[in-house]
C-alpha positions as CSV (number, residue, x, y, z in Angstrom):
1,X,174.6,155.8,108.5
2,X,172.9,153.8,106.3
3,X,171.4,154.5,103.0
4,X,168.1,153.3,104.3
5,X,168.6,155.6,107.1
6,X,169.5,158.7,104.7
7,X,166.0,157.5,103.0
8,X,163.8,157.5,106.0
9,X,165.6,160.9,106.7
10,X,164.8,162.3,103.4
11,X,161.1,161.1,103.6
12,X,161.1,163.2,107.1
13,X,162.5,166.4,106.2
14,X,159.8,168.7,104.5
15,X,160.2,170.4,101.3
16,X,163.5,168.1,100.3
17,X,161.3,166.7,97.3
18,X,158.4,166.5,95.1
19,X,157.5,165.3,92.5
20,X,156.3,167.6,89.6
21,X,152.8,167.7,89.2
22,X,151.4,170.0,86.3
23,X,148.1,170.6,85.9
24,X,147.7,168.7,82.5
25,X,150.9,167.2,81.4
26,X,150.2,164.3,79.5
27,X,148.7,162.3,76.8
28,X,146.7,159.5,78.1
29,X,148.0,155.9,78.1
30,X,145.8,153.0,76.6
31,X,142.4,152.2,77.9
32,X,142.5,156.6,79.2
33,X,145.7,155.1,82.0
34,X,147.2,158.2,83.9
35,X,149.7,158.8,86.7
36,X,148.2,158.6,90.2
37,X,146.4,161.6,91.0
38,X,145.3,162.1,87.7
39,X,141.9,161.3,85.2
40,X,142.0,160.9,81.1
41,X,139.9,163.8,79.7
42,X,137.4,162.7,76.7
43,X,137.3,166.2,75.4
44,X,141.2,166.1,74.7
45,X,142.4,162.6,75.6
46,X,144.9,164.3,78.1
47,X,145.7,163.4,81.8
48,X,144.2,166.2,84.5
49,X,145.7,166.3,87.7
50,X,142.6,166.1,89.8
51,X,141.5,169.4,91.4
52,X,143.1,171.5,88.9
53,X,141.9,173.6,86.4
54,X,140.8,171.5,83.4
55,X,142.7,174.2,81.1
56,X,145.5,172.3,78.4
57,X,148.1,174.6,76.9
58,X,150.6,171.2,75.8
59,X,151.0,167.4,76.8
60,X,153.7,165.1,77.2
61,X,153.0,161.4,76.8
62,X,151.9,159.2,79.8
63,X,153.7,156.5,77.8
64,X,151.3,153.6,79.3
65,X,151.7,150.5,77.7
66,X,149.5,147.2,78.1
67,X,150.3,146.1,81.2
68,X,150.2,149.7,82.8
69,X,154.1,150.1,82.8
70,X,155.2,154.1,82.1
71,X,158.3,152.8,79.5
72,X,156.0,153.3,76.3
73,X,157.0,155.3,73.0
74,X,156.1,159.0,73.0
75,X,152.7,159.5,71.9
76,X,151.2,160.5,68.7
77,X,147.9,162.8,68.9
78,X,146.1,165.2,67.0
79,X,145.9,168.7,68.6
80,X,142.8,170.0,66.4
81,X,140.8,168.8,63.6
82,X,138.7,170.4,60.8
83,X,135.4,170.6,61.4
84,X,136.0,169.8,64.7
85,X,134.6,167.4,66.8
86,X,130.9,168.1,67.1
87,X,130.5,170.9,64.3
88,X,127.2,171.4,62.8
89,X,126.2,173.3,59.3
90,X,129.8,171.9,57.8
91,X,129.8,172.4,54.6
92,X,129.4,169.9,51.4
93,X,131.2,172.0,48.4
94,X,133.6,170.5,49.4
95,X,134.1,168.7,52.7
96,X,137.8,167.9,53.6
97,X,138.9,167.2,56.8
98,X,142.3,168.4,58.6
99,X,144.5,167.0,61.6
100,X,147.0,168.8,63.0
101,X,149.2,166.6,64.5
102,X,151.5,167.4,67.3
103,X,154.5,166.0,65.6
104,X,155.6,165.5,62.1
105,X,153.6,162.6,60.2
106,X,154.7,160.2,57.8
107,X,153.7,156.7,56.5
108,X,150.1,158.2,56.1
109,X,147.7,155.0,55.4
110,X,144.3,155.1,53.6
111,X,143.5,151.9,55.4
112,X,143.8,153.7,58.6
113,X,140.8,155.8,57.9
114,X,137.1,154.7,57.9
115,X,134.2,158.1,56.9
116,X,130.8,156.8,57.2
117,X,127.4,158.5,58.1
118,X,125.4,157.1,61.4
119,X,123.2,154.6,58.9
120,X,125.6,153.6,56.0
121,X,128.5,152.1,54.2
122,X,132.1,153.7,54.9
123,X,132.4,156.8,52.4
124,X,135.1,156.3,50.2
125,X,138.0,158.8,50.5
126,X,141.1,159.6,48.0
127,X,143.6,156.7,47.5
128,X,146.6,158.6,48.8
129,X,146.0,161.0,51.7
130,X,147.8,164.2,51.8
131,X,150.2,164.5,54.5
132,X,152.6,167.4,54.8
133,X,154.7,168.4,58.1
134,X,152.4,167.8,60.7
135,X,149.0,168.4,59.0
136,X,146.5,165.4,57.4
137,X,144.1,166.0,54.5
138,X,141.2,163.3,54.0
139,X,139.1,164.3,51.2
140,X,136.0,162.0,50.5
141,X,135.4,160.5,47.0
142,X,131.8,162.2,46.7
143,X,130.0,164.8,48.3
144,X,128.7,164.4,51.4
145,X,125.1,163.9,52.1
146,X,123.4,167.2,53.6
147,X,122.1,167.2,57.1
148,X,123.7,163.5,58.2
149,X,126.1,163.0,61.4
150,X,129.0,161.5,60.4
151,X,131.7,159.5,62.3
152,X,135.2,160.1,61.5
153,X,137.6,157.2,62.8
154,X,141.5,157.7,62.6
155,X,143.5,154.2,63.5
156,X,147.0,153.3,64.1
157,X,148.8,153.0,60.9
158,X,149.9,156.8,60.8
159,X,153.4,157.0,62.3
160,X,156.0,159.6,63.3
161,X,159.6,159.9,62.2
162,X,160.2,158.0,65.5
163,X,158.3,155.0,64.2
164,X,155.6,155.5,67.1
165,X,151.5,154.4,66.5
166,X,149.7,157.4,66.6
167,X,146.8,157.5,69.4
168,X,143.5,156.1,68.0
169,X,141.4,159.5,66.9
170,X,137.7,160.0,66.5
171,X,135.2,162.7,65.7
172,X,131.5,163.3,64.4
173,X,130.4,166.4,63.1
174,X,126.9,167.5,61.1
175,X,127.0,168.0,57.1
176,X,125.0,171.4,56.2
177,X,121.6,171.1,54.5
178,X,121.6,170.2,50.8
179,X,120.7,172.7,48.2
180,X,122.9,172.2,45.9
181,X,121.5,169.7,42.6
182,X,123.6,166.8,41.5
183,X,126.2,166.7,38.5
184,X,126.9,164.7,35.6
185,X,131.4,164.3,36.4
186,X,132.3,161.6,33.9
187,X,131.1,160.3,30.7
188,X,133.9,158.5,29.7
189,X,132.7,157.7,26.1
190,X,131.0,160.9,25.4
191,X,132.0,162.2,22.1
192,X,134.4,159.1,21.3
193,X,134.4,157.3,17.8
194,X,134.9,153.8,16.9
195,X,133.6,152.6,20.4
196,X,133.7,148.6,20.8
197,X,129.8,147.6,20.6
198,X,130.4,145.3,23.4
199,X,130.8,148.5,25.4
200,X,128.3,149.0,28.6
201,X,127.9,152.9,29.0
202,X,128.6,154.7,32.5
203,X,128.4,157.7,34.0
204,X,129.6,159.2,37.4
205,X,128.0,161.7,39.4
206,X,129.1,164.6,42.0
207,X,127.6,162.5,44.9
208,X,125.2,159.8,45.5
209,X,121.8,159.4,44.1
210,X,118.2,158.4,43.5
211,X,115.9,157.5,40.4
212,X,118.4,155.8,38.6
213,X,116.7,153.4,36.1
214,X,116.0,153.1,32.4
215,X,113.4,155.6,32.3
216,X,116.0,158.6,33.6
217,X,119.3,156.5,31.9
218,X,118.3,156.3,28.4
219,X,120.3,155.0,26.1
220,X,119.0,155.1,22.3
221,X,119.9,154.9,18.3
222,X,117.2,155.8,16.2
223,X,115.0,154.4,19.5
224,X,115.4,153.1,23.2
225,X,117.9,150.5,23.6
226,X,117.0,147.7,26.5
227,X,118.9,147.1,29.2
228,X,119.6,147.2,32.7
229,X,120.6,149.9,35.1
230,X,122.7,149.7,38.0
231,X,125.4,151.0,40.7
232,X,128.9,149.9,39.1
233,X,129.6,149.0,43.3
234,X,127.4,148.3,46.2
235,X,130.2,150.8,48.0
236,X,129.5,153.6,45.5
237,X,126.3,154.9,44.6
238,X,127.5,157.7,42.5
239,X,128.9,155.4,39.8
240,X,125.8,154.0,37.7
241,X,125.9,151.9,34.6
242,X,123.8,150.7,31.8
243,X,124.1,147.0,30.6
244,X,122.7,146.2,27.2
245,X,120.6,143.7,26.4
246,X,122.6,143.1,23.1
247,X,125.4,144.8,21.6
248,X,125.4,148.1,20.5
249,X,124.3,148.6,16.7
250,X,127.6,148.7,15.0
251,X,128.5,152.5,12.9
252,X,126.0,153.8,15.0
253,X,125.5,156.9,17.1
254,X,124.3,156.6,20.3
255,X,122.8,158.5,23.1
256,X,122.8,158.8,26.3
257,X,120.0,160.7,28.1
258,X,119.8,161.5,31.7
259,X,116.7,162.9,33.2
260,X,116.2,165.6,35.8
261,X,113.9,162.2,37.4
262,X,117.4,161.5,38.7
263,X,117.9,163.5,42.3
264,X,120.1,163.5,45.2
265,X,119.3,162.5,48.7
266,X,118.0,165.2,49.4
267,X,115.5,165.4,46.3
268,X,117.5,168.0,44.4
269,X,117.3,167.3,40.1
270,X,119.9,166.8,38.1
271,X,119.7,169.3,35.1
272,X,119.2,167.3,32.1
273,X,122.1,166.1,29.8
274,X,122.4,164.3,26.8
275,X,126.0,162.8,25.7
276,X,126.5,160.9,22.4
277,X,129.3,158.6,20.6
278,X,129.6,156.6,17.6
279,X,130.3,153.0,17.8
280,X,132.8,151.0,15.3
C-alpha cells in the first residue's frame, strides 16, 4: 500500500491523532500572530485557544517571525511588573519599577527604555539599569510628578543568554498625589574655598520645579549679584543654574539663597536654604 494510502487511512481512523491544543500555550508572535484556532490576548500578550477559559498559568513561544513562519527564537516576555499595568496611588518616595522576566536577562540597555508622563519629555532614568537573574530595576533620575499617568515603554535591546530580542513591553500606571515639598540634593560648591570666580553656581533638586528665577535664586556678597537663571538642560528641570553677569568678586564669600517661592508641580515650597563659599 502506498504511503499516501496509509495517509488517507490515518486521516480516516478516529482518535489516531491530534494535535495538542492547550488552553493558553504561547507567547504571541509579532503583530499579536497565533496558531490557527487561537487570538493574542492584550492583557498578557499570550495566545488563547478560542472557547477556552482565558485563565494563563505559563506560555511557550509562538515563535512567529515576519513573514508568519513558526521557526522564530524563543520568546522573551515579562511575566509581571511593578506597579503593574494600570496601578493608581503609586507611590513617589521613591518610584522604581520591576520586571520579572520569564527567563534570565542580560545585556540590559538604558537606550531600550523611554519613562515619560502623557504631556512631557521622556523622564530620565539611572545610566546603568539593575539587572539581576530574571528581575529589571528602572529607577527614574527625579521624583515623579504626583497625580500624572505615565507610560512606560520597554524595547528590544534586553536579551537572554540565548541571544533572543525580548518581546516589546509597555505599561501606564498613576503616580500618587503630591504632598511631599521639594529638596535642595546638590550644592556642589557649598562650603568650598578658593573657588574659580569664573564659576556659575548650581543647584539640584529632589524633582522638578517651579519659580525658579533671581528673585528665589539669589546669589549675593555684601549685596545681590546679577545674573541669569536657568534649567542646566531642556530634558531636566530639576537642575537649575545661575549665570553671572561678571565674575565673581575675587576673596570673597558668597551666598546662595533659595526661597520657599520655589515649589514643585504640585505647589508644595521648598524650605528655605542658604549655602555659602569663598572664591580665590
Amino acid at each position: 500500500m502506498s504511503i499516501g494510502a496509509w495517509l488517507v487511512i490515518a486521516a480516516t481512523v478516529p482518535g489516531c491523532y491530534r494535535t495538542p491544543a492547550p488552553a493558553c500555550g504561547f507567547v504571541c508572535g509579532l503583530a499579536g500572530s497565533c496558531p490557527d484556532n487561537y487570538t493574542c490576548s492584550a492583557d498578557d500578550n499570550r495566545c488563547h485557544l478560542n472557547g477556552a477559559s482565558s485563565s494563563c498559568e505559563t506560555a511557550l513561544d509562538a515563535g512567529f517571525t515576519d513573514d508568519g513562519s513558526s521557526d522564530g527564537p524563543p520568546a522573551i516576555y515579562v511575566v509581571e511588573s511593578t506597579p503593574a499595568n494600570g496601578d493608581l496611588d503609586v507611590a513617589l518616595t521613591p518610584t522604581t519599577i520591576t520586571l520579572t522576566y520569564n527567563v534570565v536577562i542580560s545585556g540590559v540597555d538604558i537606550g531600550s527604555v523611554a519613562l515619560f508622563p502623557e504631556l512631557g519629555a521622556v523622564v530620565p532614568v539611572d545610566d546603568q539599569l539593575t539587572g539581576v537573574d530574571n528581575i529589571v530595576t528602572i529607577t527614574p533620575a527625579y521624583q515623579l510628578t504626583g497625580s500624572t499617568t505615565y507610560q512606560l515603554d520597554v524595547g528590544m535591546n534586553f536579551t537572554a543568554p540565548t541571544g533572543s530580542p525580548q518581546t516589546e513591553y509597555d505599561i501606564q500606571f498613576t503616580t500618587a498625589a503630591d504632598t511631599v515639598p521639594p529638596t535642595v540634593t546638590t550644592v556642589p560648591m557649598n562650603n568650598d574655598t578658593n573657588v574659580d570666580t569664573a564659576s556659575v553656581i548650581v543647584a539640584t533638586f529632589s524633582e522638578p520645579v517651579l519659580g525658579v528665577d533671581t528673585t528665589t535664586f539669589v546669589v549675593s556678597s555684601g549685596g545681590p549679584l546679577t545674573g541669569t537663571v536657568a534649567p542646566m538642560s531642556a530634558n531636566d528641570p530639576t537642575v537649575w543654574v545661575f549665570t553671572p553677569d561678571a565674575p565673581l568678586p575675587s576673596a570673597s564669600t558668597i551666598e546662595l539663597q533659595l526661597l520657599a517661592g520655589i515649589t514643585d508641580t504640585s505647589n508644595n515650597p521648598l524650605a528655605p536654604i542658604d549655602y555659602t563659599f569663598v572664591t580665590m
